[in-house]
C-alpha angles and dihedrals in degrees: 000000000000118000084262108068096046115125092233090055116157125167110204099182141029087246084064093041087059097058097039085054086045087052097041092047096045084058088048101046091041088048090049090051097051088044086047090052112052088036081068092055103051092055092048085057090237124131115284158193118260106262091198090071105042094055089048079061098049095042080062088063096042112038089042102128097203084063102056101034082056088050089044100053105045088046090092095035112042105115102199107073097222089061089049094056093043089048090045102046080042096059088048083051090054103037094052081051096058089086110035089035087063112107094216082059107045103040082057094055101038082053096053089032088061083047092056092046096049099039118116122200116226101211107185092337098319133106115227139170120248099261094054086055094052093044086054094051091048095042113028119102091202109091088194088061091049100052086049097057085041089057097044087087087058089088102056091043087054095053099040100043107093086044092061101048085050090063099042086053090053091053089045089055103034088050084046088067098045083061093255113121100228135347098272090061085056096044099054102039095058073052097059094236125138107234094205085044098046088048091048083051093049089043090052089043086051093047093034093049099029090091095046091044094055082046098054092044099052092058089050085054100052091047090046082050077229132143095193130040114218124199094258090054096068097071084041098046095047092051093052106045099019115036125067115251109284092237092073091059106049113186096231087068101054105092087036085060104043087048086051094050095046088050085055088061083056089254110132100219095201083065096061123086101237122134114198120201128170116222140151102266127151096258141027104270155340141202118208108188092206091191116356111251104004112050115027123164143178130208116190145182097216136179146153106308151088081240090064090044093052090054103048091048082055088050088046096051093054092056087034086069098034092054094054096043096127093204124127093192122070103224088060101048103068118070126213114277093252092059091043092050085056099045080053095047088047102066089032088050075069093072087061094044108110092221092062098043093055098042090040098040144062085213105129106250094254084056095055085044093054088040091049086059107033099049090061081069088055088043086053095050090051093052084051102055090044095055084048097046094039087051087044084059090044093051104037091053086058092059128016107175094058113103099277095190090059095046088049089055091047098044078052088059111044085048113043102014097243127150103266113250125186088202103142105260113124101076089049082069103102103188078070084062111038107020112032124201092008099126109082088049080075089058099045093043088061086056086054091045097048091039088052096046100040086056096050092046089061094040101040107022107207116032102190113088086017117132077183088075099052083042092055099040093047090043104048106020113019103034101055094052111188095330087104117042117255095249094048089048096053088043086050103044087037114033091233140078107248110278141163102250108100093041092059088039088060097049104049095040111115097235 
């Protein structure tokens, strides 16, 4: 047992609050990695460690009160300005943990979570994997089948459903002790998001996009010969008359393209520690950065199609910014979710430039032009859905003993126009699980990307082929790490507070 982990721990000097911080951060980083780790693992369905344990470990660390009374109390009075920045990002680190460091509630989400990644969908009698579902849902004329794919998740969401309320109950109530109101208001304040301001935001996004949206939908309708969009259509719709055919994106080519994209930005990518595997998870892809900046690694779901390219350059971005953060203390190394969704976006927003698509494709060039300006339909319907699955959150966190399957159909249709239908999904969506309050952190990530993109494009004219664009990135986003606030980054390396002009811009231009 080092000195400080003694019950009786005092730290008298700034000198002694250094090393204490040297010491605190080294157990958290080495805990992260071994969590990381065997995370990876799991979704890669090799044997592992037992989570369970390791995050009893780690909730030592987290929910030790000495810590983060010590922490607390030298925030205000640190004197050098890198210990204040490390102190301060700390007690944010162990304040979000109060809650997911909690054994009552990790042992709860690591139980629904194995649930998620070993549940098979039976579509029409037969067992598939989750990809095959989606792409069923994306490719197949029959609406009957649709609808049946749409409603195989039905049955997970059945089984699991008490379960997750239980453990949203339990947030709510653990956060409540702590003197916030729910679990969002906790959420978003650690994250340093204004909850009036994001809703105005999300109030402005619903009024600015509702006329394209009708727009946009009426034109799916007409080709559907529909009068009526349901729920399993949109995937459907937005393959058909939105996405590129499949054939011009093989799988085979998309790590060989995204290498190729981030070399044109004078970044060599066999000199970066990422590490790519291809397994069935419940999604398209994830990045775990094992150790930032030194072990990053993707796992991904891929096949044929623009949709599995646009993932894994999403995937990419993400270890593309872990792998440049130029911070030596841990607490300073990781961003707030928000800011890493729109690096993310930012590298991803290049499958749809019509630069790359012409010099990376075999697509004829009035394909890439209809594409350019189709996809920012499908680019509208996903801000959509994330406005109406991030309120659905909101909402169901404020009161969890309404009817959550009929909100979930309401908060559908208000977003997206679809017929309203009780059938059982929301529980079978795992970032409610295991990532709450995420969502909005999507939405507010396209505002970054669009932002970001909007202001190089003025500055810099053309991106491909622009070692400008990796200088500016590393300089003024991935570098700094989480030793400037997210807001004050975006205002410095772009001259303006984050907004959603360029973003709307974007989605009602023309081309």
């Amino acid at each position: 047992m080092t000195e400080f982990t003694k019950p009786d721990l005092t730290i008298s000097s700034e000198t002694e609050l250094r090393a204490f911080m040297d010491e605190l951060e080294d157990r958290m980083e080495k805990i992260g990695i071994e969590y990381g780790e065997n995370l990876w693992k799991k979704y890669l369905h090799e044997p592992c460690g037992d989570l369970n344990e390791i995050e009893r470990r780690r909730s030592e660390i987290l929910l030790n009160d000495q810590y983060l009374t010590i922490v607390k109390t030298w925030k205000p009075k640190a004197q050098d300005p890198l210990l204040k920045k490390r102190l301060r990002n700390a007690e944010r680190i162990f304040l979000k943990e109060r809650v997911e460091a909690l054994p009552d509630i990790f042992l709860l989400r690591n139980k629904i979570n194995e649930e998620h990644i070993g549940f098979k969908p039976v579509v029409l009698g037969r067992q598939m994997d989750r990809t095959d579902v989606n792409e069923m849902l994306r490719k197949d004329s029959d609406s009957v089948r649709r609808k049946a794919a749409w409603e195989s998740t039905a049955e997970l969401a059945r089984k699991i459903e008490r379960r997750v309320i239980e453990l949203l109950d339990k947030r709510n109530k653990h956060v409540q002790e702590l003197g916030y109101k729910t679990f969002v208001d906790y959420s978003l304040s650690l994250d340093l998001i204004e909850k009036e301001e994001l809703l105005r935001l999300y109030r402005e996004l619903e009024n600015l996009t509702t006329p394209l949206l009708r727009t946009v939908l009426g034109e799916i309708k007409q080709k559907l010969g529909i009068d009526q969009l349901e729920p399993w259509d949109i995937a459907y719709a937005i393959d058909q008359f939105v996405k590129p055919p499949d054939q011009y994106f093989p799988k085979d080519q998309i790590i060989l393209k995204v290498k190729e994209l981030v070399r044109s930005f004078g970044i060599v990518p066999e000199n970066l520690p990422i590490l790519i595997k291809e397994a069935d998870i419940p999604f398209g892809g994830l990045c775990f950065a094992i150790k930032i900046p030194t072990d990053v690694r993707i796992v991904s779901n891929p096949r044929d199609g623009y949709r599995f390219y646009n993932t894994l350059f999403h995937e990419y971005g993400h270890a593309m910014h872990a792998c440049f953060v130029q911070q030596q203390h841990y607490v300073l190394k990781d961003d707030i979710g928000c800011f890493h969704e729109g690096m993310a976006t930012i590298l991803q927003r290049f499958t749809t430039n019509h630069d790359w698509l012409r010099e990376n494709t075999e697509l004829p060039n009035e394909e890439i032009l209809r594409f350019v300006k189709a996809e920012k339909a499908a680019r509208l319907l996903k801000l959509r859905n994330l406005l109406a699955v991030s309120t659905f959150e909101f909402l169901a966190f404020e009161d969890l003993t309404q009817d959550l399957n009929e909100l979930w159909s309401k908060t559908q249709t208000k977003y997206l126009f679809v017929s309203e239908n009780l059938t059982p999904q929301w529980a079978a969506q795992s970032i409610y699980t295991t990532h709450p309050i995420y969502f909005q952190n999507y939405i507010l990530a396209e505002l970054i990307a669009a932002q970001t993109l909007g202001y190089l494009q003025e500055r810099y004219g053309r991106l491909l082929n622009n070692t400008d664009v990796s200088k500016f990135l590393i300089e003024n986003y991935y570098g700094p790490g989480a030793s400037i606030d997210w807001k004050e980054k975006i205002e410095r390396a772009t001259g303006q507070k984050l907004n959603a002009r360029a973003l709307v811009q974007e989605l009602a231009a023309k081309r």
